[in-house]
C-alpha positions in Angstrom: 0.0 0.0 0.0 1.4 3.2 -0.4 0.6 6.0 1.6 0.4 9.9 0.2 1.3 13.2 1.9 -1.9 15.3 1.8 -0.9 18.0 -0.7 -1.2 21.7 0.9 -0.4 25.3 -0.5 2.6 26.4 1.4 2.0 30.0 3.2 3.7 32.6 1.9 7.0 33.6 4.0 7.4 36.1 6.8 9.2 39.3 6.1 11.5 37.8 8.7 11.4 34.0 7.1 12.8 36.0 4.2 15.6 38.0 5.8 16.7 34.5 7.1 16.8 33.4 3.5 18.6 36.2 2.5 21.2 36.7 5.3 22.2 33.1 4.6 22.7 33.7 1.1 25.0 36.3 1.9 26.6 34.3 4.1 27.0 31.7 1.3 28.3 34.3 -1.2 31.4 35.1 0.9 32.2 31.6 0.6 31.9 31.6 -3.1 34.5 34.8 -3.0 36.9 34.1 -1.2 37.6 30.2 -1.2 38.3 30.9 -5.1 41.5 33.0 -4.0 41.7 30.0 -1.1 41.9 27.4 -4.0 43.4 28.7 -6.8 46.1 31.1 -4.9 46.5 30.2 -1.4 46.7 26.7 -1.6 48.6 26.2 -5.7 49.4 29.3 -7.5 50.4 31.6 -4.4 53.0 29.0 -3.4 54.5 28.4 -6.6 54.7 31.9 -7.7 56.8 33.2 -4.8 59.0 30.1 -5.1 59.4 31.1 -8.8 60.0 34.7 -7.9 62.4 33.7 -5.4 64.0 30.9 -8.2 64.1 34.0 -11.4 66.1 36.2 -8.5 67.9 33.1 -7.2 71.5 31.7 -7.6 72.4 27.6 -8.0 74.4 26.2 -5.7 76.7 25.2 -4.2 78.6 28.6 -6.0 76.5 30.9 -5.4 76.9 32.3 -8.8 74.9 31.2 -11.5 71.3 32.7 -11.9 69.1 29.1 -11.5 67.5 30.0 -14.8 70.4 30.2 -16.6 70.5 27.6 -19.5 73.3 25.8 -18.5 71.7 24.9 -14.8 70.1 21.6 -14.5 66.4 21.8 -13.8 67.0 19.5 -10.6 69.8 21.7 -9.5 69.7 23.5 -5.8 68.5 27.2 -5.8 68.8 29.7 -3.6 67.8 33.7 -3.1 69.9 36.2 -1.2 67.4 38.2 1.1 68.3 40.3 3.9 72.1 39.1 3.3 71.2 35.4 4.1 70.5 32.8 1.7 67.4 30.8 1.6 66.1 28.0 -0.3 63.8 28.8 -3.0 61.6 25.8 -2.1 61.5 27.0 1.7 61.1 30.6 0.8 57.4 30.4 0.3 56.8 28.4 3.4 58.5 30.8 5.5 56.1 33.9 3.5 53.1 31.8 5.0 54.5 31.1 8.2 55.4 35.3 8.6 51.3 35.7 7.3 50.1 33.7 10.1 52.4 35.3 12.8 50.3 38.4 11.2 47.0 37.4 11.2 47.0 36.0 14.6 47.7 39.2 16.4 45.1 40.6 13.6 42.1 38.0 14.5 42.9 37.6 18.6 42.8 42.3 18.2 39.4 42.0 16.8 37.7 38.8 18.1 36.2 41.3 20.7 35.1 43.7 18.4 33.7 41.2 15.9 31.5 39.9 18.9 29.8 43.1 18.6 26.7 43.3 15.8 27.3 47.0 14.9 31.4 45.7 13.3 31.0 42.4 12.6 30.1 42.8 9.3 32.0 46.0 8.5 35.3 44.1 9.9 34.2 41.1 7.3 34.1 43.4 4.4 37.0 45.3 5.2 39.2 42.8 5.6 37.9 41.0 2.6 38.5 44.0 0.2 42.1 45.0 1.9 43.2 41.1 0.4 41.2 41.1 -2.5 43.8 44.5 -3.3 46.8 42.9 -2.4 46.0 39.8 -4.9 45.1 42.2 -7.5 48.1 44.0 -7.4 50.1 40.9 -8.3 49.1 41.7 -11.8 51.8 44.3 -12.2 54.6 42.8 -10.1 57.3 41.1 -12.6 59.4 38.9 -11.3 62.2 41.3 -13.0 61.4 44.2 -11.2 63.9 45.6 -8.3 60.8 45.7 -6.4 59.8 42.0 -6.9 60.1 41.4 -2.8 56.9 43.3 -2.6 55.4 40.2 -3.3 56.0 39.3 0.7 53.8 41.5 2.0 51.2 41.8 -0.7 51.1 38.0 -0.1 51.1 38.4 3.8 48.2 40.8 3.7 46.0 38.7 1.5 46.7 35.8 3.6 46.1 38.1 6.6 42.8 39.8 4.9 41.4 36.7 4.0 41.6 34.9 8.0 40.4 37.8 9.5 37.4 38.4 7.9 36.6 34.2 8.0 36.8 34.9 12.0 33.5 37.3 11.3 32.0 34.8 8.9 32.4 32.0 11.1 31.2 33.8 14.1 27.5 34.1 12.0 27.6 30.0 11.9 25.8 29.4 15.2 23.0 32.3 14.5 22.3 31.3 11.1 21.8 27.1 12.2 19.7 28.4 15.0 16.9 30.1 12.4 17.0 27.0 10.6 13.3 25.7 10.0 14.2 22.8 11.6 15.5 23.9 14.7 13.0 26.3 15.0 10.6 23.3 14.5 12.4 21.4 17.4 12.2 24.6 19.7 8.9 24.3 19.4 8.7 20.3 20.6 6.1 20.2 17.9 6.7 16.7 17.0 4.7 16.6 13.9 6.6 20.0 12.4 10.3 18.4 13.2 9.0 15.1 11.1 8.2 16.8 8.3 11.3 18.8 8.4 14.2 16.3 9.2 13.7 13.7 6.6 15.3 15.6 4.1 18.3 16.6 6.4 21.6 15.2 4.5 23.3 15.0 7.7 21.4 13.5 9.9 23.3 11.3 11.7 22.0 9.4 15.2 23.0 10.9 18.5 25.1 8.5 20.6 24.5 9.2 24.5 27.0 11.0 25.6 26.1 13.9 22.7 22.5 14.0 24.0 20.8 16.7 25.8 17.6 16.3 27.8 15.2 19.3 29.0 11.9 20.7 29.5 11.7 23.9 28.2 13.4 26.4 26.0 14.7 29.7 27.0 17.1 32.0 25.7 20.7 32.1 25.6 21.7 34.6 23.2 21.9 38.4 23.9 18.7 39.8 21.4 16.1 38.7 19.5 16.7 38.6 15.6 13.9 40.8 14.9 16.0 43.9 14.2 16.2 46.4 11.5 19.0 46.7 9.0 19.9 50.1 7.5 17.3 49.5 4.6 14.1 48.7 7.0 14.3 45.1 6.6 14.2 42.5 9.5 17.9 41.6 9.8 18.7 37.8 11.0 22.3 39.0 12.4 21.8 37.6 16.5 20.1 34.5 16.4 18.1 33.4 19.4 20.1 29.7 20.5 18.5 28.1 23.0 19.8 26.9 26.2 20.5 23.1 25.3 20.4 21.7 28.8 17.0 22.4 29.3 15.8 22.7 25.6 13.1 20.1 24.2 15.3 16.9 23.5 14.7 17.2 19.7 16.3 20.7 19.7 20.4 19.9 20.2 20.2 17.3 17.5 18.2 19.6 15.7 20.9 22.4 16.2 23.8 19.8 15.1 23.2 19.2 12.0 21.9 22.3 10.9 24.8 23.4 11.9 27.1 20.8 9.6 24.4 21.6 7.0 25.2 25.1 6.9 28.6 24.4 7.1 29.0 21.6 4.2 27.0 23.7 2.1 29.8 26.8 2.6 32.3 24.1 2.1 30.8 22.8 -1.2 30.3 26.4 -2.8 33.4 27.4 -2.0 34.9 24.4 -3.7 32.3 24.9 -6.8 33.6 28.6 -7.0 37.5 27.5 -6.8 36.9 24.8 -9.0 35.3 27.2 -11.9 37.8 30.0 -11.1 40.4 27.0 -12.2 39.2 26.2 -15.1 39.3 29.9 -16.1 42.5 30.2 -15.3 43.7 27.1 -17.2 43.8 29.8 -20.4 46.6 32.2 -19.6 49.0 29.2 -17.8 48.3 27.2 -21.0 48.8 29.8 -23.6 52.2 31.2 -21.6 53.2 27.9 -20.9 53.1 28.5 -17.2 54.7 31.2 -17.0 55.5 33.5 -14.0 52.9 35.6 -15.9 50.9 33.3 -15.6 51.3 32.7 -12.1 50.4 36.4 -11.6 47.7 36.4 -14.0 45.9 33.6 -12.3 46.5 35.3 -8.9 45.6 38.3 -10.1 41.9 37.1 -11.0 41.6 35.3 -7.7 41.4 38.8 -6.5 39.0 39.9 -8.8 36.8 37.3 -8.3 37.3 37.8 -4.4 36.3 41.3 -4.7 33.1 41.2 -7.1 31.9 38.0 -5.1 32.2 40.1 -1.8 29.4 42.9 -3.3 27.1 39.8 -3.1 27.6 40.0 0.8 27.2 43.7 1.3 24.1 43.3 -0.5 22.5 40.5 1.3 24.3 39.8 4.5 22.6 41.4 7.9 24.0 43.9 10.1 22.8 46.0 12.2 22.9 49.7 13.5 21.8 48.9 16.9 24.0 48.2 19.9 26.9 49.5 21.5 29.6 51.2 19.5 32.6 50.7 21.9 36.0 52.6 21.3 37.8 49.9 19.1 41.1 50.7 20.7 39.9 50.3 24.0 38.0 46.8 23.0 41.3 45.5 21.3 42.7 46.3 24.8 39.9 44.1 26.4 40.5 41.4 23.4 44.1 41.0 24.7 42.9 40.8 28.5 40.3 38.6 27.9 42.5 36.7 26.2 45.2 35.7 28.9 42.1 35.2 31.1 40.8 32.6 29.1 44.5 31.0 29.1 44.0 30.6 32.7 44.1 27.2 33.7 41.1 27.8 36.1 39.6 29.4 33.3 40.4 26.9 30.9 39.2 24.1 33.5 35.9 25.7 33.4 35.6 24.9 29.1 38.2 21.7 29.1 36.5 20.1 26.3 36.6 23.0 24.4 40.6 23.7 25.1 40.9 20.3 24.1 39.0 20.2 20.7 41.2 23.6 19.9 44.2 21.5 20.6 43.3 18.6 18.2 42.2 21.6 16.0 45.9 22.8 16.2 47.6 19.5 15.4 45.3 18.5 13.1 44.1 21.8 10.7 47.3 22.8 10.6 48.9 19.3 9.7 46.4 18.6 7.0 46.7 22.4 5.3 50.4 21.6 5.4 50.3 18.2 3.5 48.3 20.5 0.9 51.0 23.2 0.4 53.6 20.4 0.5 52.0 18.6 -1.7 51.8 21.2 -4.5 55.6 22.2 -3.8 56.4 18.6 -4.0 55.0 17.8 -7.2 56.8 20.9 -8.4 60.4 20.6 -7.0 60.8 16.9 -6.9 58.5 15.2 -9.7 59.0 18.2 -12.0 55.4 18.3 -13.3 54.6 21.3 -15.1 52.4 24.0 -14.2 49.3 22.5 -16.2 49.2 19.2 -14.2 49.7 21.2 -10.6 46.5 23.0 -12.2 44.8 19.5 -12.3 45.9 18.5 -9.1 44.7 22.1 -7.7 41.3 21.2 -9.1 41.1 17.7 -8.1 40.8 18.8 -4.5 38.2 20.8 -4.3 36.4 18.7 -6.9 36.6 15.8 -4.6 36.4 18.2 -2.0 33.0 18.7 -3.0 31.6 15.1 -3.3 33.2 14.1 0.2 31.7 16.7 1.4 28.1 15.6 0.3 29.0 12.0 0.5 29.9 11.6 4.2 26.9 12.8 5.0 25.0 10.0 3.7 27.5 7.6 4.5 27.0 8.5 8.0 23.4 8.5 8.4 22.5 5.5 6.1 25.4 3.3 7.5 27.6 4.4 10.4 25.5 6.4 12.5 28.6 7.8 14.2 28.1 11.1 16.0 30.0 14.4 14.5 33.4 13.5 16.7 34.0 10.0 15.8 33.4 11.2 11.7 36.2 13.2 12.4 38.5 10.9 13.9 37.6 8.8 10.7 38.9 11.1 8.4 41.7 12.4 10.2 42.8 8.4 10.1 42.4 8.0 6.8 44.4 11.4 5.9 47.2 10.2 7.9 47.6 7.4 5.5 48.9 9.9 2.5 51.7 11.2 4.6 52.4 7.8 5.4 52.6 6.7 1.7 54.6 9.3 1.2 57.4 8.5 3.2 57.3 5.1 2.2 59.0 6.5 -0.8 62.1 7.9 1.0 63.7 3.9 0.5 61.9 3.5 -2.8 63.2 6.9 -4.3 67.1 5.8 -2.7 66.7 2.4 -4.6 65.9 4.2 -7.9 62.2 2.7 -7.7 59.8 4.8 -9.5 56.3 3.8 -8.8 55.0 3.5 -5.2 55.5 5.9 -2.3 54.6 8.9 -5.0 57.9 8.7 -6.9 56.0 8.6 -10.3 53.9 12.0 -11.3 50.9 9.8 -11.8 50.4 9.1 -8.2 50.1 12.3 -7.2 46.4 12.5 -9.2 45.2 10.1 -7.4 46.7 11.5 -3.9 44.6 14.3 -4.7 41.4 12.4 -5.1 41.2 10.5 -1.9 43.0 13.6 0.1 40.3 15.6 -1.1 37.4 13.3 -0.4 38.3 13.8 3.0 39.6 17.3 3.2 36.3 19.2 2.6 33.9 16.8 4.8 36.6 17.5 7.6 36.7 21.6 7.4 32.9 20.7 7.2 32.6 18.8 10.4 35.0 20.4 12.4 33.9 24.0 12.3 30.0 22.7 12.9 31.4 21.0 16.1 33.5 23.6 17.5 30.2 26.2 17.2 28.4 23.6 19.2 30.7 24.2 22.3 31.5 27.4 22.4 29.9 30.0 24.9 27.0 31.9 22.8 27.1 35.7 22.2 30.9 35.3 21.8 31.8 33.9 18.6 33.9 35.7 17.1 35.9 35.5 20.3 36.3 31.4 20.3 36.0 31.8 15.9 39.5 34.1 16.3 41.5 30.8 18.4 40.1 28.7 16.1 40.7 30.4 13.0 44.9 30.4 14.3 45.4 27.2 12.8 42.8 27.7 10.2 43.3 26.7 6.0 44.7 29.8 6.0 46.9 30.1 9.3 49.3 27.4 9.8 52.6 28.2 10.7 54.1 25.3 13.1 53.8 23.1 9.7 54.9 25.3 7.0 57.6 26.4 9.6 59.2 23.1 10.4 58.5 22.0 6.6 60.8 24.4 5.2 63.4 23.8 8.1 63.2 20.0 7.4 63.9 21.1 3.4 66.5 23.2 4.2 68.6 20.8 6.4 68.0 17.9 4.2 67.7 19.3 0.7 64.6 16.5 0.0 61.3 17.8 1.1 59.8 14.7 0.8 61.5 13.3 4.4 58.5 16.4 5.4 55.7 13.9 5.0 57.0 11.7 8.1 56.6 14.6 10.4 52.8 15.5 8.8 52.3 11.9 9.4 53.5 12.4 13.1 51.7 15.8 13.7 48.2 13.7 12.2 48.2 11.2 14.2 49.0 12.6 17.8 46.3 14.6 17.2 43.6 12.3 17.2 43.6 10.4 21.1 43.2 14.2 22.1 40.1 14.7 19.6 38.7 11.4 21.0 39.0 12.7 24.5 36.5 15.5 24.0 33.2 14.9 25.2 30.9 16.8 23.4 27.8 16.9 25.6 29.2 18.7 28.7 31.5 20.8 26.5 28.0 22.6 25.5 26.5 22.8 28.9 30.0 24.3 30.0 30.0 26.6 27.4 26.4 27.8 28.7 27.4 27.8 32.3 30.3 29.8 31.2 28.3 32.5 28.9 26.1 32.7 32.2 28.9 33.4 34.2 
């Protein structure tokens, strides 16, 4: 027998039903922006280009003498660029640029988690940021690698890195508020039973809550600071403060409810970000083919990450929420209060009173920052030791976020269909199965020594299909982990928590990059840097699995409270 759904006319939406609509749109287009410059400068061309600025300014060794483009210099021979009256590796020179952007950016993002926290900036700070490294990649256009002025390219590159984490701290901080308007969760707030049925079904993450993740209660009440039903500057309701409910005494649909409208929202930033990177790739497969890949090239392809960074971020003026209500604190004074507030939270009584959360930041540590650094090694790998031309690090560049986006959807389903593993323990999965590239790649150190080429990515091929199963797990990872940590954070202050965690974010690791070139430097084979990413992975993951996830959000509420 089969059984029909009586048809009905949906009602038409709410001005404020539609201002939720909107503001996650906006939300959305920033992630469309900027994970274009993400993919297609940050994580291939960006690295690559300052290495070949560095290698067109450079000298061979061991004499010091040659330039390394001269004709006579073997492609496989050592290069190295005087800066500052030191020498550096070419190879290393880019990883050291990153690791300088993230020293940066995280006295930039801890300055203005405080102010961020505040309705009236957050979105201003977001914008601002955004348009300050959309510039910097721009300018790229009209920087040679012949010029006297070609070490520009440090800070231009610094700034974009350091524009681009910043204003992620004020787009992450929106997360928590934008799941909490989801029709579901509003359905669960509601413990209308018949509402939350109608809704979940078609959830794509939807996983089962094991016991220790579940939260019991009576009834709702209030956590956040206001009500959503403000104005923005045109008249409009603006969705900018979200009202989250207090989970431990919430109906007992509503924290499941939250969870995975929360890796919802986040997969489905994830996956248009990818889609945008993937398409920008594509585009710039034209100039790096026609000039052969070219340091023109480079800078052409960088150049329109900026522009696309830029035009994409109008989207989010447009449509994103703000609003002109609350206080307007001296920012001076609350970068002041972000820097106290800061070594108070470092307290180990304060830190006592949010372990679980201290502990997911640490896994976060170890683990974002050795999985972005496998990334960036990867490409400068392929590069410097397999030789593969600028085309086929193109391919590999858009074989990540391609896969990216399909892991992304996929362990979704695989979780809820099959596993029914809670949010934590898909993360441990991933991380596990990430270490095993790393892994693979150190198994070539003997292989390579034994003039072995095949296994252990000595042969070009392998790297394609590195990128695949790297990226499969890569994007549902970013995905999971930035919808947990909102779970236990304290509400009303995330852009606070979103500026730690956005330290050793895609675009802000430093302790990888940083002991990556060292390891390159002092061994001349950068390869023998894939047994310390293997290391760094899997430490990480008996401190994820010690996090309990369930009184990580009540202490985050007792803490917000406080």
């Amino acid at each position: 027998m089969v059984c029909w759904r009586k048809s009905s006319t949906a009602p038409p939406l709410s001005e404020q039903q539609l201002a939720d609509r909107r503001h996650k749109r906006g939300w959305l287009a920033y992630a469309f922006a900027s994970e274009a410059f993400v993919i297609v400068s940050l994580t291939l061309f960006l690295p690559v280009a300052l290495e070949q600025y560095a290698r067109d300014n450079g000298r061979a060794t061991p004499e010091l003498v040659k330039p390394c483009t001269a004709s006579d210099v073997p492609s496989d021979a050592g290069c190295k660029v005087n800066l500052g009256g030191g020498w550096i590796n070419t190879t290393s020179f880019s990883l050291y640029v990153n690791a300088s952007s993230v020293a940066l950016q995280t006295l930039v993002v801890i300055s203005m988690g405080a102010i961020a926290d505040r309705p009236y900036y957050r979105k201003r700070l977001l914008l601002g940021f955004a348009w300050l490294g959309a510039l910097c990649t721009i300018i790229f256009f009209a920087l040679p690698s012949s010029s006297k002025a070609w070490p520009l390219a440090i800070p231009l590159a610094i700034l974009s890195n350091v524009g681009y984490g910043a204003s992620f701290v004020s787009l992450n901080a929106y997360l928590p508020g934008i799941a909490a308007r989801d029709p579901a969760v509003l359905a669960a707030s509601t413990n209308d039973p018949a509402i939350v049925e109608d809704l979940v079904p078609g959830d794509i993450h939807a996983p089962s809550v094991p016991d220790e993740e579940k939260t019991v209660g009576v009834a709702p009440t209030v956590a956040s600071e206001k009500s959503t039903n403000e104005k923005d500057e045109s008249g409009a309701a603006a969705a900018t403060v979200a009202p989250v409910l207090d989970t431990s005494v919430a109906p007992p649909s509503y924290s499941a409810a939250l969870s995975r409208a929360m890796a919802r929202t986040s997969a489905h930033g994830i996956a248009t970000g990818y889609g945008a990177g993937i398409a920008l790739l594509i585009i710039s497969l034209i100039p790096v083919i026609i000039l052969s890949g070219s340091t023109l090239a480079l800078r052409i392809a960088i150049g329109m990450s900026g522009i696309w960074w830029a035009a994409g971020t109008v989207l989010t003026l447009l449509w994103l929420g703000t609003s002109e209500r609350g206080d307007k604190p001296s920012v001076p004074r609350e970068i002041v209060r972000a820097w106290v507030e800061l070594f108070s939270m470092l307290r180990p009584s304060e830190m006592k009173k949010l372990a679980n959360t201290f502990k997911f930041l640490a896994a976060w540590f170890l683990l974002s920052d050795g999985l972005t650094t496998i990334t960036a090694t990867a490409i400068l790998f392929a590069k410097t030791t397999l030789h593969m031309p600028s085309t086929s690090l193109i391919a590999l560049g858009a074989l990540v976020p391609l896969a990216g986006i399909c892991g992304t959807l996929l362990w979704p389903i695989i979780q809820r269909r099959f596993l029914h593993w809670s949010t934590k323990t898909m993360i441990v999965l991933l991380c596990s199965l990430a270490s095993l590239l790393p892994l693979y790649g150190s198994i070539g150190i003997p292989l390579e020594r034994k003039g072995v080429h095949g296994g252990g990515l000595t042969a070009s091929g392998e790297m394609y299909g590195a990128a695949v199963f790297f990226g499969l797990l890569y994007g549902a990872f970013q995905s999971y982990a930035r919808a947990l940590f909102g779970e236990i954070i304290p509400p009303s202050e995330e852009a606070r928590w979103f500026a730690l965690y956005s330290i050793t974010d895609k675009s802000s690791s430093f302790v990888g990059p940083l002991i990556v070139g060292a390891i390159a430097d002092a061994t001349g084979d950068i390869r023998w840097a894939f047994v310390f990413l293997f290391g760094m992975v899997l430490v990480a993951i008996p401190v994820l699995l010690s996090v309990n996830v369930r009184r990580g959000r009540e202490d985050a509420l007792r803490y917000q409270r406080a």
